[in-house]
C-alpha atoms as a printed R data frame, in Angstrom:
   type eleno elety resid chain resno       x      y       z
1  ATOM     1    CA   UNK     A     1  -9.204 32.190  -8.281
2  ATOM     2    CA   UNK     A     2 -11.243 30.681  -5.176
3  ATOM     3    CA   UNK     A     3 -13.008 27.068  -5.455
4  ATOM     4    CA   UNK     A     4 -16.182 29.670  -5.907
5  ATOM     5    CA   UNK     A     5 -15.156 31.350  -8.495
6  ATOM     6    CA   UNK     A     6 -14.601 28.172 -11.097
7  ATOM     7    CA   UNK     A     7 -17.236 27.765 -13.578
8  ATOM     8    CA   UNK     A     8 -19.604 25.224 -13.574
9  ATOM     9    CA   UNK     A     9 -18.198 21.687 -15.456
10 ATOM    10    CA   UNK     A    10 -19.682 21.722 -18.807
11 ATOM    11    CA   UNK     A    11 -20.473 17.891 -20.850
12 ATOM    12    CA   UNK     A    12 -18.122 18.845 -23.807
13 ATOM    13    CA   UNK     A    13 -19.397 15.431 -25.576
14 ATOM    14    CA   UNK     A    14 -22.936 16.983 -25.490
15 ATOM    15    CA   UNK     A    15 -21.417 20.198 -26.682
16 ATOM    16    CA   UNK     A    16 -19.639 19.281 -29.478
17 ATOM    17    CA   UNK     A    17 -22.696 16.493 -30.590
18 ATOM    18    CA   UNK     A    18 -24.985 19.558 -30.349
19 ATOM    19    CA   UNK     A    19 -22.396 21.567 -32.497
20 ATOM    20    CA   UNK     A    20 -21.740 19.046 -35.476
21 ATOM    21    CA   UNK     A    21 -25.957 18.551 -35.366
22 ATOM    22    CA   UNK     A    22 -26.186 22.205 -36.370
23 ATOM    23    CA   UNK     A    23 -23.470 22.560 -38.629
24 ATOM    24    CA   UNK     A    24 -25.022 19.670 -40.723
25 ATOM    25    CA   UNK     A    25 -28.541 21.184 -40.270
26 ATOM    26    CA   UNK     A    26 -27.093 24.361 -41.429
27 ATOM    27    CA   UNK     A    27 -24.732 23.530 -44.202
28 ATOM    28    CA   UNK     A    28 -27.337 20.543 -45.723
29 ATOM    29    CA   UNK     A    29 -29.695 24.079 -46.352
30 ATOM    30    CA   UNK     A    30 -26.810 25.849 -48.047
31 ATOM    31    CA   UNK     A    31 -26.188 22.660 -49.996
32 ATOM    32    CA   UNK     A    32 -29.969 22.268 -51.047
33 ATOM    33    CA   UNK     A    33 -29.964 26.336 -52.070
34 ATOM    34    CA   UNK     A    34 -26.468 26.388 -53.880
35 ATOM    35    CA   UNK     A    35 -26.295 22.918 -56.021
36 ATOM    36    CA   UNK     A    36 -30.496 22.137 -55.907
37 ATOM    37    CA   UNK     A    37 -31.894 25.646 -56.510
38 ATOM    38    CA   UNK     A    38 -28.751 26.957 -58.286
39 ATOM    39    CA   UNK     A    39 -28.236 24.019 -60.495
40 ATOM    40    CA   UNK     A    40 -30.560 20.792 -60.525
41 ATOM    41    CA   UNK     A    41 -33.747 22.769 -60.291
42 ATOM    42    CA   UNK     A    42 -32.510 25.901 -61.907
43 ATOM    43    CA   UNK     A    43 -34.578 25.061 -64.981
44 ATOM    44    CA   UNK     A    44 -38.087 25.045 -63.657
45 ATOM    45    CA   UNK     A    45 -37.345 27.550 -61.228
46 ATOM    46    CA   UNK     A    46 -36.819 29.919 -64.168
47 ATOM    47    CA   UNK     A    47 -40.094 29.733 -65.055
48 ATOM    48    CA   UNK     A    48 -40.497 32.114 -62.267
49 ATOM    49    CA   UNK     A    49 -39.182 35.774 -62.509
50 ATOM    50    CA   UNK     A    50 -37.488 37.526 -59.123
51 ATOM    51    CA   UNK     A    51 -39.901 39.492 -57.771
52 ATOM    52    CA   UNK     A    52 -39.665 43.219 -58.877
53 ATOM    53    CA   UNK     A    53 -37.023 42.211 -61.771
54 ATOM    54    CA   UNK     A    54 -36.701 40.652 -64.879
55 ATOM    55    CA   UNK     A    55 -34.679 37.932 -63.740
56 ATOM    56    CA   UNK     A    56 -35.354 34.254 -63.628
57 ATOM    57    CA   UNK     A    57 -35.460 32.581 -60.427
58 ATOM    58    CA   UNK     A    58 -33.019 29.872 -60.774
59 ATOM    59    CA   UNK     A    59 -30.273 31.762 -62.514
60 ATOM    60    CA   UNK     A    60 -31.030 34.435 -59.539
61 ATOM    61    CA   UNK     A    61 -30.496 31.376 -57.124
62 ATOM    62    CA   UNK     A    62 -27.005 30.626 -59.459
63 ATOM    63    CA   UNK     A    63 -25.728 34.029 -59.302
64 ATOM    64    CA   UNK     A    64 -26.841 35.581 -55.543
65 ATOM    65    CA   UNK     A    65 -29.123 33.523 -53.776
66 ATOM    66    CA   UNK     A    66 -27.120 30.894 -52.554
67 ATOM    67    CA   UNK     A    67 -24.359 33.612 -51.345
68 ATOM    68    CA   UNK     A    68 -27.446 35.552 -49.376
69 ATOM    69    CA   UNK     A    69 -28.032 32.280 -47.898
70 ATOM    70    CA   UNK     A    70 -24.908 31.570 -47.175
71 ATOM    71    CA   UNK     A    71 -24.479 34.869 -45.318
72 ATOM    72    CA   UNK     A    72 -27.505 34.689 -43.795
73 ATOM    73    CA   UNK     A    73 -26.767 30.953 -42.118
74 ATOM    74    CA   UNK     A    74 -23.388 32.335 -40.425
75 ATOM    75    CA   UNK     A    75 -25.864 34.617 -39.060
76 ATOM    76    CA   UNK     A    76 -28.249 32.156 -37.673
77 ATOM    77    CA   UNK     A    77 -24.973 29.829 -36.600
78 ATOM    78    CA   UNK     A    78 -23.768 32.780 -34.683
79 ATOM    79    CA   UNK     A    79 -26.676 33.497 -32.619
80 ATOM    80    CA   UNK     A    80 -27.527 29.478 -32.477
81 ATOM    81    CA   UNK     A    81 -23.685 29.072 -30.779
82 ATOM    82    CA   UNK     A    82 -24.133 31.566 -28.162
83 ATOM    83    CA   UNK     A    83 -27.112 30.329 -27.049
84 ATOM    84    CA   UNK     A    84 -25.527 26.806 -26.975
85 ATOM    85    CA   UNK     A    85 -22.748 28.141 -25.502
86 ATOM    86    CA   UNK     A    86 -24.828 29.415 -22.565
87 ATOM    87    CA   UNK     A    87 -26.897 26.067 -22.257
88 ATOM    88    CA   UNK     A    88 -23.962 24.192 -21.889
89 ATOM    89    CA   UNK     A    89 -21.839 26.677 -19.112
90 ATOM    90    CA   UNK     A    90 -19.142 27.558 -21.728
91 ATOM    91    CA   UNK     A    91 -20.286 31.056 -22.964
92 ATOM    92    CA   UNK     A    92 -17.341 33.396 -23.293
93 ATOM    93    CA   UNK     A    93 -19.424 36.589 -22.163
């Protein structure tokens, strides 16, 4: 590999501060889904019924909503990483 071909040097500090940020961003929404709407506010959300069953919110929250949730942050991590991959000159593709 020539001295043109290197890749650019990246700031891994920035990289990794910009990493944790999102991962606590990310996982203080799954917390707030799973334990508040699951459990601590499970009561007055079943006041509410799913929409198109007979199911009460918060015990749909207990039993799938947080795992939707859950599934759909990895999604949002995934495409969040690559694009802070790219920002930051360490994207694998």
């Amino acid at each position: 590999m020539s001295a043109g071909d290197s890749p650019e040097p990246h700031d891994t500090a920035a990289h990794f501060r910009a990493n944790v940020k999102l991962i606590v961003v990310l996982l203080s929404i799954w917390a707030f889904v799973a334990f508040g709407c699951g459990i601590l506010l499970a009561p007055w959300l079943n006041q509410w019924q799913l929409p198109g069953t007979t199911f009460p919110l918060g015990f749909w929250f207990a039993q799938q909503g947080s795992i939707y949730v859950f599934v759909l942050l990895i999604i949002v991590y995934v495409r969040c990483m690559r694009s802070l991959d790219r920002k930051h000159g360490v994207d694998e593709g």
